[in-house]
DRENGUNU-294113 format. One record per residue (C-alpha): residue in one letter; x, y, z. Coordinates in steps of 0.25 Angstrom, whole numbers, plus 5000, padded with zeros to 4 digits. Each point is the difference from the previous one (the first is absolute). Layout:
N
a,X,Y,Z
...
This chain:
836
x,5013,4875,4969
x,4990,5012,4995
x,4991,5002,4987
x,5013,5009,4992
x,5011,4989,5004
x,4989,4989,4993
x,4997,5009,4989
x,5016,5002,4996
x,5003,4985,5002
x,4988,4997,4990
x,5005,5010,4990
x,5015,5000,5001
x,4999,4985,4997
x,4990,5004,4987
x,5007,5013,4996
x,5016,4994,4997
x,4995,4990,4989
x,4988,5008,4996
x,5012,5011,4995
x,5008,4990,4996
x,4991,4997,4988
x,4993,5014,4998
x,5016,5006,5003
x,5006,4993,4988
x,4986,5004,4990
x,5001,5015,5007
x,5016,5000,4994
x,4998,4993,4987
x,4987,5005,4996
x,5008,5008,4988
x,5006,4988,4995
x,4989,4989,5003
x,4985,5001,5003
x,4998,4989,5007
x,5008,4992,5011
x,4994,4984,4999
x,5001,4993,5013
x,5003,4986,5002
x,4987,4993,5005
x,5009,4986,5003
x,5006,5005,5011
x,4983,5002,5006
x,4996,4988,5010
x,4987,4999,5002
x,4988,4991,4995
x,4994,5013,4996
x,5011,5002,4991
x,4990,4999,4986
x,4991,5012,5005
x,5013,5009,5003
x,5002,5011,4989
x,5010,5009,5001
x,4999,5007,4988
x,4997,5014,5009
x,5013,4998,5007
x,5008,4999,4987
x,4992,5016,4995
x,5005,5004,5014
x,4984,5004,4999
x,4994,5007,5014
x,4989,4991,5005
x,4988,5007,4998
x,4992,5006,5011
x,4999,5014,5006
x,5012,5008,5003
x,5004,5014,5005
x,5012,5003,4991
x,5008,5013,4994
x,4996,5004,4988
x,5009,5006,4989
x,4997,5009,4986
x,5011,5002,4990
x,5009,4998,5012
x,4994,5010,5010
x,4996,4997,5010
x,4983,5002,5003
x,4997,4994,5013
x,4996,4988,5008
x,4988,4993,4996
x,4991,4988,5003
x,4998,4991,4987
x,4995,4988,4997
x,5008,4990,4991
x,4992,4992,4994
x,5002,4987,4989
x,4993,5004,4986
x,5002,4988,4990
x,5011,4996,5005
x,5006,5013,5002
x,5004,5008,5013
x,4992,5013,4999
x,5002,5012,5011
x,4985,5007,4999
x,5002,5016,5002
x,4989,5006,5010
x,4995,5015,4996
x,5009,5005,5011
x,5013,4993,4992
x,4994,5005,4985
x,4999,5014,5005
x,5013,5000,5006
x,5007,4995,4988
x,5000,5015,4993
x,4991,4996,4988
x,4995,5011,4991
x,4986,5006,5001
x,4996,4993,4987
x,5005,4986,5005
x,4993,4999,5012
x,4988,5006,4994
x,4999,4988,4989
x,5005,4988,5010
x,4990,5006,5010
x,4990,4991,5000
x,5008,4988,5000
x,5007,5005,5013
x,4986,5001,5007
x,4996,4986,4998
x,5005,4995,5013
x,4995,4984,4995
x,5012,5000,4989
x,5016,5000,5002
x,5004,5012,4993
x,5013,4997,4993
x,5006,5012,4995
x,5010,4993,4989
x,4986,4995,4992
x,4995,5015,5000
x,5013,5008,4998
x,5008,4994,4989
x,5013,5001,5002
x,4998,5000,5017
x,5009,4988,5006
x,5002,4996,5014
x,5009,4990,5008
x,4997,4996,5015
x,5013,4997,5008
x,4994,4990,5011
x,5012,5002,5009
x,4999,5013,5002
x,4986,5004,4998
x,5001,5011,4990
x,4991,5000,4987
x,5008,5008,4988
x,4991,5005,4989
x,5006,5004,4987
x,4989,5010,4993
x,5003,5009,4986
x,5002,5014,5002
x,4988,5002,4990
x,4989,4997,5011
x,5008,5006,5012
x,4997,5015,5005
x,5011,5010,5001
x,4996,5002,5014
x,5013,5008,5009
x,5007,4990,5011
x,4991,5002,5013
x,4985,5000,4992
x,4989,4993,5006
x,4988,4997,4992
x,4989,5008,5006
x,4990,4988,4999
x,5010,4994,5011
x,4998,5012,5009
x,4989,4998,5012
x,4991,5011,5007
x,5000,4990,5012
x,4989,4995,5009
x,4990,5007,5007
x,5006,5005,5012
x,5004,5010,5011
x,5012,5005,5007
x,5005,5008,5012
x,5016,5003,5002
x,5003,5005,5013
x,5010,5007,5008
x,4996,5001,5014
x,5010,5006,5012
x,4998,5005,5014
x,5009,5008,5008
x,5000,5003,5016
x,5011,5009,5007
x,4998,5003,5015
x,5011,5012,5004
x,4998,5005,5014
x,4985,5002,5002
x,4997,5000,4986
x,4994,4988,4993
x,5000,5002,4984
x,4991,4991,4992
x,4999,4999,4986
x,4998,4989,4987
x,4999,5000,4986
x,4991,4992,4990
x,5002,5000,4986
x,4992,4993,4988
x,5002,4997,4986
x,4987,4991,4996
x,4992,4996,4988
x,4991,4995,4994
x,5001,4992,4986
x,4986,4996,4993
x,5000,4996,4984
x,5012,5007,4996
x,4997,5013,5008
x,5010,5004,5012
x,4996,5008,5011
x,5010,5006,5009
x,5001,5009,5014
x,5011,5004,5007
x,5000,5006,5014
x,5005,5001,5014
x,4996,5001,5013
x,5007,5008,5012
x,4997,5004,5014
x,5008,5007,5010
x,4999,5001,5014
x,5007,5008,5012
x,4996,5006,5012
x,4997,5013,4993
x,4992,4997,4989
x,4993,4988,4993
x,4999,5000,4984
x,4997,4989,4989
x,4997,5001,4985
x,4997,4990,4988
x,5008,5007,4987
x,4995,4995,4988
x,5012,4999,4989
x,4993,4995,4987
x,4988,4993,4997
x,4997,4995,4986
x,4996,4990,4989
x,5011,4995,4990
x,4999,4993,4987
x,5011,4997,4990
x,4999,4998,4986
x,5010,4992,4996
x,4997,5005,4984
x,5005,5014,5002
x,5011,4996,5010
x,4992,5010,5009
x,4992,4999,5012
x,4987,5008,5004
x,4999,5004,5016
x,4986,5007,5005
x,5001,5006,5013
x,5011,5007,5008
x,5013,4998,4997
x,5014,5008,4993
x,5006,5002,4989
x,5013,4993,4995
x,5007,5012,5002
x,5010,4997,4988
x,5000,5010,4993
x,4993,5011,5011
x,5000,5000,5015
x,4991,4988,5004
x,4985,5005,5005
x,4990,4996,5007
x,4988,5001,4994
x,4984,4992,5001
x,4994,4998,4985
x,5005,4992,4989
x,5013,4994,4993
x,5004,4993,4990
x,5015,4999,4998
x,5013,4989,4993
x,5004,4990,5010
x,5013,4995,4996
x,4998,4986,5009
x,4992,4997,4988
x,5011,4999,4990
x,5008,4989,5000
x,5013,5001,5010
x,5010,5002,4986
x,4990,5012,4996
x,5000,5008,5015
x,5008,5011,5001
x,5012,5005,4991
x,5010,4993,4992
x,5005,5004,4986
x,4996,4993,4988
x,5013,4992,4994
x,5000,5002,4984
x,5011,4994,4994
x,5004,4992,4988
x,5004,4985,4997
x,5009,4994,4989
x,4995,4985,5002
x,4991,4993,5011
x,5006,5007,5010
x,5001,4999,5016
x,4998,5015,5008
x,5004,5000,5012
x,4996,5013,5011
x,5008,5003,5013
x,4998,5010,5009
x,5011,5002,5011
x,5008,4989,4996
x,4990,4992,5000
x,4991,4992,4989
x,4983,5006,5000
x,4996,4994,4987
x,5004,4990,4989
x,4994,4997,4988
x,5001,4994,4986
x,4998,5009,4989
x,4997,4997,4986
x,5010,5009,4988
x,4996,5012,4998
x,4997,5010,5008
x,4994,4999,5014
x,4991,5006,5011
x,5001,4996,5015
x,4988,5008,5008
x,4998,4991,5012
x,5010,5002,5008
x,4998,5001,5016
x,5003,5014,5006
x,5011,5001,5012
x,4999,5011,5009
x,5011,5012,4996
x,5003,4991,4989
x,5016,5001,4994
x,5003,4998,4986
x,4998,4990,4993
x,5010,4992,4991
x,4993,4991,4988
x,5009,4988,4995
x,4995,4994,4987
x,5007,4986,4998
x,4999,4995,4984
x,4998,4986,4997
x,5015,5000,4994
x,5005,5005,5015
x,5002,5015,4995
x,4997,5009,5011
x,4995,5016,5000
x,4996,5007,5011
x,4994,5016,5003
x,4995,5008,5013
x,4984,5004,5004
x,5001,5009,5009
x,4991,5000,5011
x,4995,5008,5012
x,4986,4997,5005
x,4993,5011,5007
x,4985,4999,5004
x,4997,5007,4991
x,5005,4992,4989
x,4992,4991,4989
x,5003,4991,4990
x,4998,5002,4985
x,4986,5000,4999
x,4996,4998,5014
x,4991,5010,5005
x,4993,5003,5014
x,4987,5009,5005
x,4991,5004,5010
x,4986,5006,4999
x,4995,5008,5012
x,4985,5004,5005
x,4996,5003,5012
x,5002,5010,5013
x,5011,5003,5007
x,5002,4993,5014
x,5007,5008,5012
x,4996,4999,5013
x,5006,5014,5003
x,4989,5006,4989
x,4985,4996,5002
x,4997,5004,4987
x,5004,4989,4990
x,5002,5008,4989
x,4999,4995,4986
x,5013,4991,4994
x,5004,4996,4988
x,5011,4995,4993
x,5007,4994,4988
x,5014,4995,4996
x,5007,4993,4988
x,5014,4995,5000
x,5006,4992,4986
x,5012,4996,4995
x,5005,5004,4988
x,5014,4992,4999
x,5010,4996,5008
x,5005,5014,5002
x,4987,5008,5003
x,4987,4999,5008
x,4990,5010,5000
x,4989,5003,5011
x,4990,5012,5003
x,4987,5001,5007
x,4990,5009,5005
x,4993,5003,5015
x,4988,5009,5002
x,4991,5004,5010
x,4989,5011,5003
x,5012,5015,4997
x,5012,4991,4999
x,5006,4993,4988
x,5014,4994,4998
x,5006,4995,4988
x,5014,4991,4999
x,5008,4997,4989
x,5015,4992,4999
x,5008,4990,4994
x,5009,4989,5008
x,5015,4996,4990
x,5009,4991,5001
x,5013,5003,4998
x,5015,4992,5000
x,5003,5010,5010
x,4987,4998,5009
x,4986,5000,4999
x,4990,5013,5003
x,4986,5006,5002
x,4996,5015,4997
x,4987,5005,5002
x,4993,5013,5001
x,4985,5001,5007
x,4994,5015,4997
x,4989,5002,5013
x,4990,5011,5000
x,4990,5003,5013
x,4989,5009,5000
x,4996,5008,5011
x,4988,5009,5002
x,5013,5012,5002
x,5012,4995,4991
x,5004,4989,4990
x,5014,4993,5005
x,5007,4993,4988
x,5013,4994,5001
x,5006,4988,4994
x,5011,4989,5007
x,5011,4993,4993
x,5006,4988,5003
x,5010,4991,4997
x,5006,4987,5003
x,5013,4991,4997
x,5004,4987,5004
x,5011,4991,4994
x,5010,4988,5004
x,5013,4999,4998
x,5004,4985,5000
x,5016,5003,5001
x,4998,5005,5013
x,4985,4993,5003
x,4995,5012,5004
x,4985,5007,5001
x,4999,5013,4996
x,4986,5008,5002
x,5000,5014,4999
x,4984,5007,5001
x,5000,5015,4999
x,4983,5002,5004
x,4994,5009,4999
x,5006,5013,4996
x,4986,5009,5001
x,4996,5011,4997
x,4992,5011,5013
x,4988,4999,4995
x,5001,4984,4996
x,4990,4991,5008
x,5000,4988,5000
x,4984,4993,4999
x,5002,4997,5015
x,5004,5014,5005
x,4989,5006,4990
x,4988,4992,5006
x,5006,5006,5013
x,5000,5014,4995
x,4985,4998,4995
x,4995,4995,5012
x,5006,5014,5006
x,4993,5010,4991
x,4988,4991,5003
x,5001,5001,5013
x,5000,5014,5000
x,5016,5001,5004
x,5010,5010,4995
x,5007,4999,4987
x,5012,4993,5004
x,5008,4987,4996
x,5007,5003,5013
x,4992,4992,5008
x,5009,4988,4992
x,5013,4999,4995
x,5003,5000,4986
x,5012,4991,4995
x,5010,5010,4990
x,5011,4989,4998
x,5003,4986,5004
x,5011,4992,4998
x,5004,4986,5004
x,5014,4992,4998
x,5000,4983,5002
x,5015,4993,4997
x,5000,4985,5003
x,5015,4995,4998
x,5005,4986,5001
x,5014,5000,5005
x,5001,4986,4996
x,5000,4987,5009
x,5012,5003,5009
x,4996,5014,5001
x,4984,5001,5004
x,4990,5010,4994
x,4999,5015,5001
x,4986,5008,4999
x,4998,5015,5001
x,4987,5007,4999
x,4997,5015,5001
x,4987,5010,4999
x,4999,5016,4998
x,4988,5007,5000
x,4997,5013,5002
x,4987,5011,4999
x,4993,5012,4993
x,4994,5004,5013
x,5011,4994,5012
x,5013,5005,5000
x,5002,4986,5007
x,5007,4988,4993
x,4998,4985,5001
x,5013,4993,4999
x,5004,4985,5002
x,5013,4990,4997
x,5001,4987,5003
x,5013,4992,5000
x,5000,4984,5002
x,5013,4991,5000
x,5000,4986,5002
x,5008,4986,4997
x,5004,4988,5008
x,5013,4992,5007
x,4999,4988,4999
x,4988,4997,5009
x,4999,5015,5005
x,4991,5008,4992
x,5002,5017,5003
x,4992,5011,4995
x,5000,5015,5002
x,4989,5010,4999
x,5000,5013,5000
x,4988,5011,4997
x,4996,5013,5002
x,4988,5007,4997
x,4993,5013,5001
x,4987,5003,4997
x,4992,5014,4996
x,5000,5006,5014
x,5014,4998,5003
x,4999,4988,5009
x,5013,4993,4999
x,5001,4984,5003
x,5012,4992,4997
x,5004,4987,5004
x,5013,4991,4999
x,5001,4984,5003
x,5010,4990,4998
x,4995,4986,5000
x,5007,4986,5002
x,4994,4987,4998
x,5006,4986,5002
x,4992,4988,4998
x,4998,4989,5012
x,5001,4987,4996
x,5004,4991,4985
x,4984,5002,4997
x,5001,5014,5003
x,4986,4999,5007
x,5005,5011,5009
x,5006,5012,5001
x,5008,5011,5007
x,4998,5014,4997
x,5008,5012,5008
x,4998,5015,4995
x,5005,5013,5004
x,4994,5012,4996
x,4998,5015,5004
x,4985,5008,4998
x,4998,5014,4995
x,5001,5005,5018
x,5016,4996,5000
x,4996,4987,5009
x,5007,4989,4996
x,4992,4986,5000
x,5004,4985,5001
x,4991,4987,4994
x,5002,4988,5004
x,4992,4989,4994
x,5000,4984,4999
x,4990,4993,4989
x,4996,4989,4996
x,4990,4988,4993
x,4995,4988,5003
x,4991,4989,4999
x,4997,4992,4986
x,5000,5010,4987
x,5006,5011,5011
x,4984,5004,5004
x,5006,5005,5013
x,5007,5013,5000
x,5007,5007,5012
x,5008,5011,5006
x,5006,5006,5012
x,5003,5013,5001
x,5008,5011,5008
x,5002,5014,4997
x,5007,5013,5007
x,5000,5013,4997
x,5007,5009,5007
x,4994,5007,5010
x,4989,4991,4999
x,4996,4986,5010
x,5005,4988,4993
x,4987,4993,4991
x,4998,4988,4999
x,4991,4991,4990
x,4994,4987,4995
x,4993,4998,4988
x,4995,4988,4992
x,4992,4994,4989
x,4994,4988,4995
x,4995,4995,4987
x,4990,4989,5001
x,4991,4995,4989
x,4988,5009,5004
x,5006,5013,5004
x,5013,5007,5003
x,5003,5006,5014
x,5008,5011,5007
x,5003,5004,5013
x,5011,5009,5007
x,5002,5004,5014
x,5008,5009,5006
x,5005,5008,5014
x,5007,5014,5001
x,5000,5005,5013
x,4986,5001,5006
x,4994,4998,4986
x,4993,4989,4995
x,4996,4995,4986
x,4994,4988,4994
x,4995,4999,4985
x,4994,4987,4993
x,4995,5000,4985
x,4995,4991,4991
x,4999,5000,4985
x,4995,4989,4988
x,4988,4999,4992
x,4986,4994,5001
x,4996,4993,4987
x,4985,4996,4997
x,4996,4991,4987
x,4993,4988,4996
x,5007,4991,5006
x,5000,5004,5015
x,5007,5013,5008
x,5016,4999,4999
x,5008,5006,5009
x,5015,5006,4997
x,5013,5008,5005
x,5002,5007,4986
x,4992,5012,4996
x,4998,5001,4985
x,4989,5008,4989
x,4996,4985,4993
x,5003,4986,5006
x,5002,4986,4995
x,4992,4991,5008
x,5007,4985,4998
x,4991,4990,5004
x,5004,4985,5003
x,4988,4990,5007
x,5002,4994,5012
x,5016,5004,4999
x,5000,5008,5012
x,5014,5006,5005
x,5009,5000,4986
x,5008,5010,4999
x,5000,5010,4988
x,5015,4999,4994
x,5000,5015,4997
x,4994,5004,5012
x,5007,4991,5013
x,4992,5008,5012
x,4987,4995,4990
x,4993,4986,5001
x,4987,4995,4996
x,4988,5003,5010
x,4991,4989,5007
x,4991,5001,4987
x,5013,4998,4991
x,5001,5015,4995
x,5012,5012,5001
x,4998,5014,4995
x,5013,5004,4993
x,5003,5014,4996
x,5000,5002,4983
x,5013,5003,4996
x,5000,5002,4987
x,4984,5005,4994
x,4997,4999,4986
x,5012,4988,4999
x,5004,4987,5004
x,5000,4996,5015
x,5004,4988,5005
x,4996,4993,5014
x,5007,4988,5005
x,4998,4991,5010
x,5011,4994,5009
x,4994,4986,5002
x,5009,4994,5010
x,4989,5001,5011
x,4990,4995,4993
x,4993,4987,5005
x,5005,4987,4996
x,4985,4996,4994
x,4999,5015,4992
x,5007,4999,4987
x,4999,5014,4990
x,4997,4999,4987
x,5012,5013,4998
x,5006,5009,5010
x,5001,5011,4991
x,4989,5009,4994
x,4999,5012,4990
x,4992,5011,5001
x,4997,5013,4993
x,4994,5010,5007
x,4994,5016,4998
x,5005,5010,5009
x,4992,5000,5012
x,4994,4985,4996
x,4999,4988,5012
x,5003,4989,4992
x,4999,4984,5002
x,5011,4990,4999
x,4994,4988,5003
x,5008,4987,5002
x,4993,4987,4998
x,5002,4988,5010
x,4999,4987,5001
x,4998,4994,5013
x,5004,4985,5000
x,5006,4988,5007
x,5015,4997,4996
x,5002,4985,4995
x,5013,4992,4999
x,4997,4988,4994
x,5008,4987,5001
x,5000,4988,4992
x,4995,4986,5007
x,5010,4993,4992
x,5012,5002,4993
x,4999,5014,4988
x,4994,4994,4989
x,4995,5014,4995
x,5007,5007,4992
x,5009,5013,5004
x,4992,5012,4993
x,4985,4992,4999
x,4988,5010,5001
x,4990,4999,5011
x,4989,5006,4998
x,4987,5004,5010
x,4985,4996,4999
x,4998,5013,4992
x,5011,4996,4988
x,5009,5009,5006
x,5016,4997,5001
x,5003,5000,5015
x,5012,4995,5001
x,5012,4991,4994
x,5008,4988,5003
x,5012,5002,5006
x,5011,4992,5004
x,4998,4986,5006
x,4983,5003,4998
x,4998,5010,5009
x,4988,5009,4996
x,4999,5012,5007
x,4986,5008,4999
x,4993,5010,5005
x,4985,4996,5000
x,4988,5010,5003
x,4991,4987,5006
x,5004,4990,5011
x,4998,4989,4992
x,4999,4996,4985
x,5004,4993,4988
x,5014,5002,4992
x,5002,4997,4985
x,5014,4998,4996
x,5002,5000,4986
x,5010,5006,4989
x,4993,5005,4990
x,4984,5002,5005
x,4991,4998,5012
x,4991,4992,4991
x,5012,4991,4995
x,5006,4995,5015
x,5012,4992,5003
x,4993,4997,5014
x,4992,5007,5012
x,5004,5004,5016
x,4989,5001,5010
x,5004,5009,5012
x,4992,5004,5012
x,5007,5010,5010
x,4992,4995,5012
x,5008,4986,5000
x,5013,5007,4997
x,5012,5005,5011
x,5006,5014,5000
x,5015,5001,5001
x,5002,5005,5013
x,4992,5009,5009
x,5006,5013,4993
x,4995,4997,4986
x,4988,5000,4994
x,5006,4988,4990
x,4993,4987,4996
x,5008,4987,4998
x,4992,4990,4994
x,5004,4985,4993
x,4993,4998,4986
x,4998,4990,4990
x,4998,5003,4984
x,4988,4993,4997
């Protein structure tokens, strides 16, 4: 019998009449506020110092709990509180973290400030907001608070506080992607690898970032290797403006103009700032209500928001965005049950905002292109706002040294579809000529829900000759400086440009349907670039088809085209493996078979692999095998593979390499900002979001931030945790900045399980406290006496009381040294007491 069979036996015996007294209050609690028990039916010559008034409240004992915290019925997290006994009374006392979380105005928290920064008192909330209530349901371990709207903030779903958000701990980073790759054909060896880096540097709120690779090449011709540096730079945000500031080399957004590289200064809207129901676009709702109304918002059949409206008229601005969007149908339920409903259309485009909303960017700098060694100068500005539901306006400016640009447009949304039109009017100076020119361009996009289909339709750019582009301008400088001929030949410049997406869902029985198409064509090339794609795919029963067909041309003429059909059957109920045959033909005419079984293994599926065959006509049959593994440190890949006399072999590694204050973490996940959860001496749990992670030899895992600027959750599985290591919770909240490294830190208790087993027959009561040597409740009796404990020492002293330490019934001396474990498997202590 092991420690969890002992623990279940203890508590199934306490739990069934513990509920059948709290049960019965829990259900009556509308018609009576007490349920008296009937203290006769207790044996037991302590009888006198039993009180069971507690039980009859259906009170939670007091003590420290990790417990789910509602407001107003929402929802705000998990926290730790400590429930004390104030007078008598049972008192949750809110931490800072749970006050700011609440959603109190500015003004509140600022006048109950210094209240909350006393750490010695219990701040309870009802004596400082009148009006607040809250009521703690012991079973399930939530704490409701009931607080008036008057002190609550009008915050949309999805804020956090930012006295909540965390620049992190000091620290540094490297992510990395390494891979090496070795093909021997005939009397030609051909070596070459590849090392790439993201790293950084987090000190006091500042990031700094660098990005680069490294690669060398090797043959018996020639012998090259390079370092390219991509971006280095420092990054701050500010939290106040929704913006961040980024020093160094880095691009543009590219939202509104074609992304740049540039080295200078930015300062630019972050939308990860906002909370999640302010990102992107979604209409604002206006409506009106007769009575205390219900509104109700589906999209696609299906229900994004509800709310309860007071009468009158209303205004919903905080709903989330959907990509492409659909209309959306607004029911308005009164209180009598009347029911009226109206259409919002709505088509999100990229360059949509909401009503209000507003984006920038701010530019300075020099422009970065390794094909020009003079970095010219670089500057830029945009501005994008929405002006209603319907309209959104955006415009911005790029100059340099002879070269300005200016653009201009307006995104609509329309029952019939949403669009973008803008202008941008170019001017570059030579020392010969002036080119001026201007480029139009328009986009289009809309879902039709009766026949779930995608529709994007681009038309970019139609341009005039003598439009350039910042890029082809910079170009055209470096020429004249140079000292070449006038010319923009040397480059080709785009005259129109279109583009054609259609995703169609042909229903479950019926598979799914994508086309895609590109045309583009030239001022100066008589030559065209064209591309179609074409996709099919669905499934029978277990055997899953698909079709791809694509052709493509490019500015030179080159012609490529491809066609493959694909089948894939599962192997196995789990479907851990696979079988997948395809059949294709190449842009030569050969036709080309594939061949190839995969598959998973081991616990959480770390181990990945797969054998494959391929034949193309004409051609020696290929054959290959390829694996990878994810361990907690570091993922791993590795192929080999024969054709004939050739030869390859490739391998690759790729994770991240995290260094903060509490020692060096490694991990198979790459990431801009980590959370580092931290549990002592719980080496080898498992983090529940992450199955291939597990707590180091020093108790910590990096995690990769999914969410900066909101709540992030890490939970840890505990089932392999040691018998003698208990959690104080398994789940921890954490809010951090874009780019932060932030701790999540667990706390444990290392201890020595203790069932204790009366001498004689019970004559403690079921439900008795027992308390430690520090005053602290440790436990309960349960049925038939046993008191099971979890102490921190290996011996001590044990009050059992019900109303105090100071007022005991009796006391229990224990001393693990004199006590027998189970069996050999648990780390459980049996000992025989007597109540003294």
């Amino acid at each position: 019998m092991n420690l969890k069979v002992v623990i279940k036996i203890f508590f199934g015996s306490l739990v069934p009449l513990w509920h059948c007294s709290f049960g019965w209050a829990d259900e009556l609690n509308d018609k009576v506020e007490h349920v008296r028990f009937n203290e006769d039916v207790i044996f037991s010559k302590y009888k006198n110092a039993i009180n069971l008034k507690r039980f009859e409240k259906n009170e939670i004992i007091p003590g420290l709990y990790y417990m789910d915290i509602y407001v107003n019925e929402e929802k705000i997290g998990y926290f730790d509180v400590d429930v004390r006994d104030m007078e008598g009374k049972i008192i949750p006392c809110l931490t800072t973290e749970i006050i700011f979380n609440i959603g109190l105005k500015e003004s509140v928290l600022s006048s109950i400030k210094e209240k909350i920064d006393n750490s010695n008192m219990c701040f309870d909330i009802t004596k400082f907001l009148s009006g607040s209530k809250f009521r703690i349901n012991s079973s399930d371990q939530n704490i409701y608070l009931s607080i008036p709207q008057i002190y609550m903030d009008t915050n949309p779903r999805g804020f956090v506080s930012p006295k909540l958000l965390s620049n992190g701990m000091n620290s540094a980073f490297l992510n990395y992607n390494l891979s090496a790759y070795d093909s021997q054909f005939e009397n030609n060896n051909t070596k070459s690898s590849f090392f790439s880096v993201n790293s950084g540097i987090n000190l006091w709120g500042w990031f700094f970032r660098h990005n680069g690779n490294y690669s060398y090449y090797n043959d018996k011709y020639n012998s090259k290797h390079s370092y390219h540096n991509m971006n280095t730079y420092l990054l701050k945000d500010i939290f106040s403006l929704s913006s961040k500031l980024i020093i160094g080399q880095s691009n543009t957004s590219g939202r509104v103009f074609d992304s740049i590289n540039y080295t200078g200064i930015s300062l630019s809207s972050d939308d990860a700032m906002l909370p999640e129901s302010l990102r992107g676009f979604a209409p604002v709702v206006r409506g009106i209500a007769q009575t205390n109304a219900r509104v109700t918002i589906r999209q696609k059949n299906s229900i994004i928001y509800e709310t309860t409206v007071p009468p009158g008229e209303f205004v919903i601005r905080d709903l989330f965005p959907t990509s492409y969007g659909g209309d959306l149908q607004v029911v308005v339920r009164e209180a009598n049950g009347f029911e009226s409903s109206f259409i919002i259309p709505f088509a999100s485009v990229v360059d949509m905002l909401r009503p209000n909303a507003y984006k920038y960017e701010v530019v300075a700098g020099s422009y970065r292109n390794e094909n020009i060694k003079d970095g010219q100068p670089f500057y830029q500005l945009t501005y994008q706002r929405g002006l209603s539901n319907f309209m959104t306006l955006y415009g911005g400016s790029q100059q340099s040294d002879y070269y300005g640009s200016y653009l201009l447009g307006s995104a609509f949304n329309f029952p019939f579809g949403a669009f973008a039109v803008d202008v941008t009017h170019s001017g570059t100076h030579g020392l010969e000529d002036n080119l001026t020119g201007q480029s139009y361009r328009l986009s289009f996009n809309k879902r039709i829900n009766k026949t779930h289909s995608d529709i994007t339709l681009v038309g970019y750019k139609l341009s005039t000759e003598n439009y350039l582009d910042f890029d082809n301008a910079m170009l055209y400088q470096e020429q004249l400086k140079n000292g070449y001929t006038l010319s923009t030949d040397s480059f080709l410049r785009p005259k129109n440009r279109y583009t054609l997406s259609l995703n169609q869902n042909l229903g479950a029985e019926y598979g799914q349907l994508y086309i895609s198409g590109l045309y583009e064509n030239y001022w100066n090339s008589s030559h065209t670039g064209k591309q179609i794609q074409f996709g099919y795919s669905n499934a029978w029963r277990r055997l899953f088809y698909s079709l791809n067909v694509s052709r493509y041309s490019n500015q030179f003429n080159d012609n490529d085209y491809s066609y493959m059909l694909t089948l894939n059957i599962p192997l196995g109920k789990e479907t851990k493996g696979a079988l997948t045959s395809s059949l294709g033909r190449n842009t030569s005419g050969d036709w080309y078979e594939q061949l190839m079984l995969s598959g998973s293994s081991g616990k959480n599926n770390r181990l990945g692999w797969s054998v494959t065959t391929n034949k193309t006509e004409g051609e020696l049959l290929n054959a290959t095998l390829s694996g990878n593994y994810t361990s907690p440190f570091t993922t791993l890949v590795g192929s080999s593979s024969v054709n004939g006399d050739a030869r390859t072999i490739s391998a690759g590694a790729s994770g991240a390499i995290v260094a903060h204050p509490l020692g060096v973490t490694f991990s198979p996940y790459s990431s801009n900002g980590y959370i580092i959860a931290h549990a002592e001496q719980a080496k080898g749990v498992e983090i529940s979001s992450y199955p291939h992670l597990k707590l180091d030899f020093l108790g910590n895992a990096a995690i990769p931030v999914g969410s900066p600027y909101q709540k992030n959750t890490v939970s840890l599985d505990p089932k392999n945790l040691s018998n003698n290591i208990e959690l104080k919770s398994s789940s921890k909240d954490v809010y951090p900045r874009s780019g932060a490294v932030v701790l999540a830190e667990f706390d444990t208790k290392v201890g020595y399980p203790l069932l204790l087993k009366p001498i004689h027959s019970p004559s403690i009561a079921l439900g008795t406290n027992v308390y430690d040597g520090n005053m602290n409740i440790v436990g309960q009796v349960g049925q038939g006496g046993l008191i099971y404990i979890h102490p921190s020492t290996v011996q001590g002293i044990l009050t059992v009381s019900n109303s105090s330490a100071q007022e005991s019934i009796c006391t229990i001396k224990y001393d693990i040294h004199d006590q027998i474990k189970i069996d050999s498997t648990s780390s459980l202590y049996i000992s025989n007491y007597s109540c003294e």
